[in-house]
C-alpha positions in Angstrom: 5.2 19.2 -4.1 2.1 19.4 -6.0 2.7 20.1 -10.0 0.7 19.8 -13.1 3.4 18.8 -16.1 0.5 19.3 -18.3 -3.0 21.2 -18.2 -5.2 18.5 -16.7 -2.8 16.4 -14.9 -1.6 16.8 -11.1 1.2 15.1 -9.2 1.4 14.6 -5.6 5.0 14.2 -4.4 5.2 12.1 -1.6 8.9 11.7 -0.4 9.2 8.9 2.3 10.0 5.4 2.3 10.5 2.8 4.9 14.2 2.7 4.1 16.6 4.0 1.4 17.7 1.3 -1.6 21.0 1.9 -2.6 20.1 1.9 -6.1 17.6 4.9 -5.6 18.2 8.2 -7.1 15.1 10.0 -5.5 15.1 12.7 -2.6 13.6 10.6 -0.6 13.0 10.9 4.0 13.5 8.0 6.1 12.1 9.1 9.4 9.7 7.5 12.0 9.3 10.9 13.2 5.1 11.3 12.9 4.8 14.7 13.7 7.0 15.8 10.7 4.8 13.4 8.6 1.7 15.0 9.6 2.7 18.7 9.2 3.9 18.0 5.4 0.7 16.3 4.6 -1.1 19.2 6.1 1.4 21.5 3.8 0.0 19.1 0.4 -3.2 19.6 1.3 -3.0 23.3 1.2 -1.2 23.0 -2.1 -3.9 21.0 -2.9 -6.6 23.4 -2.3 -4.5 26.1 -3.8 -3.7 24.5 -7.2 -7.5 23.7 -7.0 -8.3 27.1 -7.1 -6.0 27.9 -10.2 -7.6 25.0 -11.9 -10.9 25.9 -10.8 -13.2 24.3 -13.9 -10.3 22.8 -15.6 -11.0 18.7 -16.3 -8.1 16.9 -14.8 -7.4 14.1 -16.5 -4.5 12.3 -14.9 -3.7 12.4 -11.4 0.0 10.6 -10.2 1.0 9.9 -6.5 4.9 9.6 -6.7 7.2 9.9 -4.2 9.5 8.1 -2.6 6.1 5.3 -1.2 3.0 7.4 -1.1 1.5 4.0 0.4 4.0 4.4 3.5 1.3 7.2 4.4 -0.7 6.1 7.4 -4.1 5.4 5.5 -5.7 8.3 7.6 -3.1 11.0 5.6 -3.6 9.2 2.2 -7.3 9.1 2.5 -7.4 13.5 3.2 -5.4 13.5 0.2 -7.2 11.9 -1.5 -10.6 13.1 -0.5 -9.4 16.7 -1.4 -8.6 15.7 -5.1 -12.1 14.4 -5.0 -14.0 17.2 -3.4 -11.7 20.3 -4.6 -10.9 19.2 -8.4 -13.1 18.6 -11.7 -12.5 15.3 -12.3 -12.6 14.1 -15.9 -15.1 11.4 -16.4 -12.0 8.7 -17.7 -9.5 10.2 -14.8 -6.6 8.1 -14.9 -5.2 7.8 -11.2 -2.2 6.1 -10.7 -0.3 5.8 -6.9 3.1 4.4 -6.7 3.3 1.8 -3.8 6.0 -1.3 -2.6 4.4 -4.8 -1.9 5.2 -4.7 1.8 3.2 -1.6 2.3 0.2 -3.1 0.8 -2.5 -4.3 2.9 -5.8 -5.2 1.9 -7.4 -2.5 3.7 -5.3 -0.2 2.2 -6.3 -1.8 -1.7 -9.9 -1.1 -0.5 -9.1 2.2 0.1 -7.5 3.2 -3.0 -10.3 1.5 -4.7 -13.0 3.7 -3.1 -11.3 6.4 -4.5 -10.5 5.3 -8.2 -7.1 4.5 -8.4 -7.2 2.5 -11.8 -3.7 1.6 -11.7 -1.0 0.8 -9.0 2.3 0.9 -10.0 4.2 -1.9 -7.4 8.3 -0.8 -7.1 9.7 -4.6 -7.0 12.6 -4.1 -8.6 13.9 -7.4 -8.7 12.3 -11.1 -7.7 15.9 -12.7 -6.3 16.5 -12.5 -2.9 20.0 -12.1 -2.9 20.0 -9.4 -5.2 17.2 -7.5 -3.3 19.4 -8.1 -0.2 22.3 -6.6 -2.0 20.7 -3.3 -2.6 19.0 -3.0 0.8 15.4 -4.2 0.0 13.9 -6.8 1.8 11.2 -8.1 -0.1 10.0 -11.8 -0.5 8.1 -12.9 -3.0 5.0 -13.8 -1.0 4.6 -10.6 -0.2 4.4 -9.5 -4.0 1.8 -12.3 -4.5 -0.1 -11.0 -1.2 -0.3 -7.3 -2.4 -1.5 -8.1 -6.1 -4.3 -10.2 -4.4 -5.3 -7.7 -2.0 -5.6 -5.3 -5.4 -7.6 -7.8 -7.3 -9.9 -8.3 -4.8 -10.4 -4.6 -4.4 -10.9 -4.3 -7.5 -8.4 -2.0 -8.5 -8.2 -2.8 -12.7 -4.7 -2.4 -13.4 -1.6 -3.7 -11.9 2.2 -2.3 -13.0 5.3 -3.7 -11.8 8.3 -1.5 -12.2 12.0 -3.7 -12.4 15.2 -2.6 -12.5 17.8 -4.7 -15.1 21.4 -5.0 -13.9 21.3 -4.1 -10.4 24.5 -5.3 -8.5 25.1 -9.3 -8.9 22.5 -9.7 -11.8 23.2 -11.7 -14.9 20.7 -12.2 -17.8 20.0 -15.9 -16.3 18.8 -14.3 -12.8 17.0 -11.5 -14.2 14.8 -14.0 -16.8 14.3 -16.5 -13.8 12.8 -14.1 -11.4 10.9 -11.8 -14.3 9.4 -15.2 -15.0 8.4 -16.3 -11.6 6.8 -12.3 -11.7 4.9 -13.0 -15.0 2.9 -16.3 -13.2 1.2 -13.4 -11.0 0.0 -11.7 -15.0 0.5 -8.4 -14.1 -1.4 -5.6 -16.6 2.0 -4.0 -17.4 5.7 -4.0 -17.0 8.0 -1.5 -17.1 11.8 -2.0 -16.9 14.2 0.5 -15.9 18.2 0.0 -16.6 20.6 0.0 -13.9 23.0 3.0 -13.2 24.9 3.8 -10.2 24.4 6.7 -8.4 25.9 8.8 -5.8 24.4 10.6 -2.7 23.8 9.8 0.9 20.0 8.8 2.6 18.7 11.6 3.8 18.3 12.1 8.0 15.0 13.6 9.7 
């Protein structure tokens, strides 16, 4: 759950979210169960310290918090993991650190956080700005709470802001998706990245 696809990049896999979209095709754990939580975290952070080791003097340039919602992490966890990266790994002076996160489990104390440590980049998982589309695929999402967690971001400080959409999804049409990527582009997000819709198969994953 920790890998380097390149000398001088890490990846920290984080697999739970607070509920499974039935577009998604990750391997992802819905479970409020804490103490399952808590001993995989402690399980990163020894991979952590491990992969340190190997890398032991090696610049790393790029580090990516992916999961599943890395931000669903009770900001205690995310902090550790994030303090080991600092104190166990030679960070390049231009480290690129980018964390994965949903606009509902944004807060602003949780943008100060990532701040502290660097992240340069948030990539927010919105998927889609129409409500009845987001409804369709499980997601509740509003779009006050987009505008709430790119705020709380900004005011960190945190310098670059992604939003990742899917095209397509169940009851689009062109019209909707150009309405709502619109209403998305008023909030001048750094970068964009759209993904195209295909159905998937599997089941959400119990504790």
């Amino acid at each position: 759950n920790i890998f380097c696809p390149g000398l001088g990049d890490l990846g920290v896999h984080v697999p739970y979210c607070e509920k499974k979209c039935s577009f998604c095709y990750c391997d992802t754990i819905i479970t409020q169960d804490s103490d399952q939580v808590d001993l995989y975290v402690k399980g990163l952070r020894a991979e952590l310290l491990r992969m340190a080791t190997t890398l032991r003097g090696v610049p790393v340039h790029t580090v990516y918090f992916g999961g599943g919602t890395p931000t669903v992490l009770p900001i205690a966890l995310l902090r550790g993991l994030l303090e080991d990266i600092r104190t166990h790994f030679t960070l390049a002076d231009d480290v690129h650190l980018n964390m994965e996160a949903t606009p509902f489990s944004m807060t602003r104390q949780l943008a100060i956080v990532l701040a502290e440590y660097g992240t340069d980049r948030v990539t927010l998982g919105i998927q889609s700005n129409d409500p009845g589309i987001l409804a369709a695929v499980n997601r509740t999402q509003s779009f006050g709470q987009v505008t709430a967690a790119v705020e709380a971001l900004r005011e960190a400080g945190v310098p670059y802001i992604n939003f990742d959409l899917v095209g397509g999804l169940p009851d689009d049409t062109e019209e909707r998706f150009a309405d709502g990527f619109a209403g998305l582009l008023d909030l001048e997000p750094d970068m964009v990245h759209v993904y195209p819709y295909s159905p998937v198969g599997g089941a959400q994953r119990s504790p």
